[in-house]
C-alpha positions as CSV (number, residue, x, y, z in Angstrom):
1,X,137.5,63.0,-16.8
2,X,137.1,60.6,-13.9
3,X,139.0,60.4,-10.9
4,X,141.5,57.7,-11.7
5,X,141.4,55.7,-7.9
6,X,143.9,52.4,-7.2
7,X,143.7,49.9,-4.1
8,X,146.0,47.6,-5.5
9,X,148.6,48.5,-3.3
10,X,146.8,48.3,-0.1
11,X,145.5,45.1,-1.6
12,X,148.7,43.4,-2.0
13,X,151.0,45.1,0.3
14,X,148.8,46.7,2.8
15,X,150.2,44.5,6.0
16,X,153.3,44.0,4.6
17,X,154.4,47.3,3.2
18,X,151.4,50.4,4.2
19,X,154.1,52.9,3.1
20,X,154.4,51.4,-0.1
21,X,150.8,50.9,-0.6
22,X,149.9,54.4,0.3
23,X,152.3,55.9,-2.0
24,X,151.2,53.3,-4.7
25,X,147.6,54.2,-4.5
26,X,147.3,57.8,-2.6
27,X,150.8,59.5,-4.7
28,X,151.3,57.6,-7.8
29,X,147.9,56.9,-8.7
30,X,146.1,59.4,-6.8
31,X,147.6,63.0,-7.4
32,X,150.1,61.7,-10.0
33,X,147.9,60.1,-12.2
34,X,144.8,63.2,-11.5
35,X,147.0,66.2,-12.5
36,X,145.7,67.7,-15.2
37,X,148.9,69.4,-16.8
38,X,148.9,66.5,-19.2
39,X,146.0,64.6,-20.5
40,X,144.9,61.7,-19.7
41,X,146.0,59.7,-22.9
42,X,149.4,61.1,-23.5
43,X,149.7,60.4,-19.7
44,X,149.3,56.7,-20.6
45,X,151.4,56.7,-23.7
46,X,154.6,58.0,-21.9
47,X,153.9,55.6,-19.0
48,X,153.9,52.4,-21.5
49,X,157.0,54.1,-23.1
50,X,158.8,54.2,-20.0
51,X,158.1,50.5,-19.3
52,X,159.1,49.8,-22.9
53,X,162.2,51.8,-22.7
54,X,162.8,49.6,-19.1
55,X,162.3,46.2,-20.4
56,X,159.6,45.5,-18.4
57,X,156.9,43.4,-20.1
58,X,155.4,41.3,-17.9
59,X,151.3,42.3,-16.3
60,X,152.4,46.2,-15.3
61,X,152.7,46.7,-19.3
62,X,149.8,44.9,-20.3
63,X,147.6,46.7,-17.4
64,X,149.4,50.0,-19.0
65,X,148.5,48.7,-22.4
66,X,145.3,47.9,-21.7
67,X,144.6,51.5,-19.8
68,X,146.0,53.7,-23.3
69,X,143.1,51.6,-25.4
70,X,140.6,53.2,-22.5
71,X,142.0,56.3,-23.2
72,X,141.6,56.2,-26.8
73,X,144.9,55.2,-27.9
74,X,143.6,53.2,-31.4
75,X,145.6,50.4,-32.9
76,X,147.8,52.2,-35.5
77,X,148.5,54.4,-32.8
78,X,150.3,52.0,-30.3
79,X,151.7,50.2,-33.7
80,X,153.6,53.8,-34.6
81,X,154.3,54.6,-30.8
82,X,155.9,50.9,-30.1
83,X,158.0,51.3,-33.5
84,X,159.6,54.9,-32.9
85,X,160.5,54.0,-29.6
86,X,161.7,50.7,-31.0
87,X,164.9,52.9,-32.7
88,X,165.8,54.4,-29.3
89,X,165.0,51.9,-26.7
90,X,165.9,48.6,-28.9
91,X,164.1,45.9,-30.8
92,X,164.0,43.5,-29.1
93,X,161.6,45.7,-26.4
94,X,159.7,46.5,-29.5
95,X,158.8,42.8,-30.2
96,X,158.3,41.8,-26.6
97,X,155.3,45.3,-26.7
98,X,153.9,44.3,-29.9
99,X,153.5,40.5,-28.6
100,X,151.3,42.0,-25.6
101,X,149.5,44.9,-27.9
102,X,148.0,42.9,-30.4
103,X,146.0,40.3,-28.0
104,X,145.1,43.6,-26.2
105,X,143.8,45.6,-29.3
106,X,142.7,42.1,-30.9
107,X,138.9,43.2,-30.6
108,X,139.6,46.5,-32.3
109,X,140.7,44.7,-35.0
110,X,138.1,42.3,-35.0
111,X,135.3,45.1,-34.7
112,X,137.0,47.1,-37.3
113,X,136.6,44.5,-39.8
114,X,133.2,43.6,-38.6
115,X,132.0,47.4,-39.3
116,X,133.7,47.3,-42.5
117,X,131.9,44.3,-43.9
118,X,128.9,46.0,-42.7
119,X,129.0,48.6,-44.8
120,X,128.7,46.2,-47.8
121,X,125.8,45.4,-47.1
122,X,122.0,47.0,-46.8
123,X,120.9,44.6,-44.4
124,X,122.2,44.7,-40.5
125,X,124.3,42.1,-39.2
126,X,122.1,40.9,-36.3
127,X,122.8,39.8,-32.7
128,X,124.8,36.7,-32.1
129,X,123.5,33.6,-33.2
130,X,123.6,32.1,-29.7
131,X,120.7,29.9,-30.7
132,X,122.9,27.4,-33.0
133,X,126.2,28.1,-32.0
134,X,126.8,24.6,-30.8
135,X,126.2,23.9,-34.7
136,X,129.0,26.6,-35.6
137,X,132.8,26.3,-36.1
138,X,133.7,30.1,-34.8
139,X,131.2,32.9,-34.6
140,X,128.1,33.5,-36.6
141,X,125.1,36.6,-36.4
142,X,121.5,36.5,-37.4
143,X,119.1,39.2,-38.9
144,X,116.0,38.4,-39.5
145,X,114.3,39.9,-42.4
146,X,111.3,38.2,-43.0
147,X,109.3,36.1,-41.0
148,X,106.4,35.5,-42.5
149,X,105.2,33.5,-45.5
150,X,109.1,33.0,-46.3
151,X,111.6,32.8,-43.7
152,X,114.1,35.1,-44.9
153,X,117.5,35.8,-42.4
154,X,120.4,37.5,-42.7
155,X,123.9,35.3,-42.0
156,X,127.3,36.2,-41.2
157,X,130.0,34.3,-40.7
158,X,133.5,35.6,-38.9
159,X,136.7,34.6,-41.1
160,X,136.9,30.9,-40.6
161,X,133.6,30.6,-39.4
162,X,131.4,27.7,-41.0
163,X,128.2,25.9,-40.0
164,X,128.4,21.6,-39.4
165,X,126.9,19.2,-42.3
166,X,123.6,19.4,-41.9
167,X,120.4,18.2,-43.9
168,X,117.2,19.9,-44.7
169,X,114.3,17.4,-44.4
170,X,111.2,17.6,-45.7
171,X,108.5,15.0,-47.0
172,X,107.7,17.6,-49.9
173,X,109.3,20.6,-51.2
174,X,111.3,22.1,-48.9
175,X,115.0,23.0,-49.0
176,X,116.6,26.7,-48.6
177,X,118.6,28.9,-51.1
178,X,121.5,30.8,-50.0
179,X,122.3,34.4,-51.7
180,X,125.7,35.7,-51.2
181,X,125.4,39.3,-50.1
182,X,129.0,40.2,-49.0
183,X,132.5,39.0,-48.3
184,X,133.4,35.4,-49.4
185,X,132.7,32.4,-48.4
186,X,132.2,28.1,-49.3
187,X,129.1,26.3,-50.1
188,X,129.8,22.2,-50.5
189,X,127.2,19.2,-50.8
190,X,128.5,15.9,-49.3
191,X,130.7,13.9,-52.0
192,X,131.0,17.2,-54.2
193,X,133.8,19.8,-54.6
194,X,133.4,22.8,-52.5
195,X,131.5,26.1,-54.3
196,X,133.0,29.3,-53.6
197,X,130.9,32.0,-53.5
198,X,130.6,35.3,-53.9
199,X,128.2,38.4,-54.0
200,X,125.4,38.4,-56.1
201,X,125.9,34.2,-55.9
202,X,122.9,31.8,-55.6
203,X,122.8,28.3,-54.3
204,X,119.9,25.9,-54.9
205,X,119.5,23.3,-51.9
206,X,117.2,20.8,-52.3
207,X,116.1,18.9,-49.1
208,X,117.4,15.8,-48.5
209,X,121.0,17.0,-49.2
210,X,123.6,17.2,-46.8
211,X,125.8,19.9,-46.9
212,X,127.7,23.3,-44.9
213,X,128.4,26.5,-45.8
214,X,130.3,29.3,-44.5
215,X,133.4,32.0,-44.5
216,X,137.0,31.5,-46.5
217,X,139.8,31.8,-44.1
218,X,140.5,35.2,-44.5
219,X,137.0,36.9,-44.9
220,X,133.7,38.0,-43.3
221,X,131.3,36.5,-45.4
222,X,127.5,37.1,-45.3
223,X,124.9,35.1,-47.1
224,X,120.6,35.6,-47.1
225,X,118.9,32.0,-46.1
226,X,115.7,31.8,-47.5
227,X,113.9,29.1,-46.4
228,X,111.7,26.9,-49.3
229,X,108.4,26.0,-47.7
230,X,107.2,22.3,-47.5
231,X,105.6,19.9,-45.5
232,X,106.9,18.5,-42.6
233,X,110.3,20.2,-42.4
234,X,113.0,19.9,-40.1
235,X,116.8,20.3,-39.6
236,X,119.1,17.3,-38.8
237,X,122.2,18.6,-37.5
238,X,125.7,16.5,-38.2
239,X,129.0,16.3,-37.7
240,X,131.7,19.6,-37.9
241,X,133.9,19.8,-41.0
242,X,137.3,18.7,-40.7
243,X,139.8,20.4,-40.3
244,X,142.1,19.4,-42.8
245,X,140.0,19.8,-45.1
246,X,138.1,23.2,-44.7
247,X,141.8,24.6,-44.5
248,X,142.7,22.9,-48.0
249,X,140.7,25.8,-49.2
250,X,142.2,28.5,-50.7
């Protein structure tokens, strides 16, 4: 493993306190923190078990918190460790912890969900969809899978991600279908009812119709855009959907 080095002391209290600072960084963190008798990542599970058990919750935890992840400490993990020591050290402790811990293994989660909707699919999920994301409610990926004669990409939508109304324009044909591939999500046309859909869903656009489409609350959702050649096509980008009523959806 790496040398595990600190200057934070010496940062803070260097002038002020150099005894401190040296033990801080040189003792604590230097030949504490190196010995090898115990591993690295029980090392940080008995250190953010002895803040825990101390009531002290404020940015030494989180750092501690925050250094266990790095060590490989996974999300159940810290759930079980927080709730055992929550029957000796008090509950109160244990809800202050688990306040901290889930912003700090929020991506875990996040990244866990995003492999699992993955694997649903036979196509990848692309790189961000930088491109358009001033057109996005949330965050949205793009694969490409055909370029030629038909334009033909992947989309995925995180939970609660949807795109703005938009309009495909075209003097003839022209339009795009949308195939659900995985996860669920909402297709609606302006004035209509909003389509849930599903995989193995198709959606016929015309152009000239304004519309969004996107993820349900509570689900990755995935969809292929094919685009429907025609003559003199374009995309007219609108407004965002509201609020109110993208979260009337079930």
């Amino acid at each position: 493993m790496k040398k595990i080095t600190q200057d934070a002391g010496r940062k803070s209290l260097g002038e002020f306190a150099p005894d401190f600072a040296h033990y801080n960084d040189d003792v604590l963190f230097g030949e504490n923190w190196n010995n090898g008798d115990i591993d690295h990542k029980t090392r940080c599970i008995i250190t953010v078990v002895a803040l825990m058990s101390s009531g002290i919750t404020d940015s030494s935890l989180k750092y501690h918190l925050e250094n266990a992840k790095k060590a490989g400490v996974t999300k159940k993990e810290i759930a079980a460790i927080v709730t055992h020591v929550a029957f000796y050290a008090g509950w109160p402790k244990a809800w202050a912890v688990f306040n901290m811990a889930k912003d700090v293994w929020a991506e875990e989660g996040a990244e866990t969900a995003m492999a699992a909707h993955a694997n649903q699919m036979v196509f990848p999920i692309g790189a961000p969809n930088d491109g358009f994301k001033q057109y996005f409610s949330g965050k949205s990926y793009l694969a490409p899978v055909s370029k030629e004669q038909v334009g033909i990409f992947n989309v995925t939508f995180e939970p609660s991600c949807r795109n703005n109304w938009h309009i495909h324009h075209a003097t003839k044909g022209g339009g795009q279908i949308l195939i659900a591939l995985a996860g669920r999500g909402w297709y609606q046309e302006w004035g209509k009812e909003a389509v849930e859909m599903n995989p193995g869903d198709c959606i016929n656009i015309p152009a000239g119709v304004k519309h969004w489409h996107g993820a349900a609350r509570n689900s990755w959702f995935s969809h292929l855009a094919i685009e429907v050649p025609g003559e003199n096509g374009s995309n007219e980008w609108l407004e965002p959907v509201a609020e109110e009523e993208y979260n009337s959806l079930p």
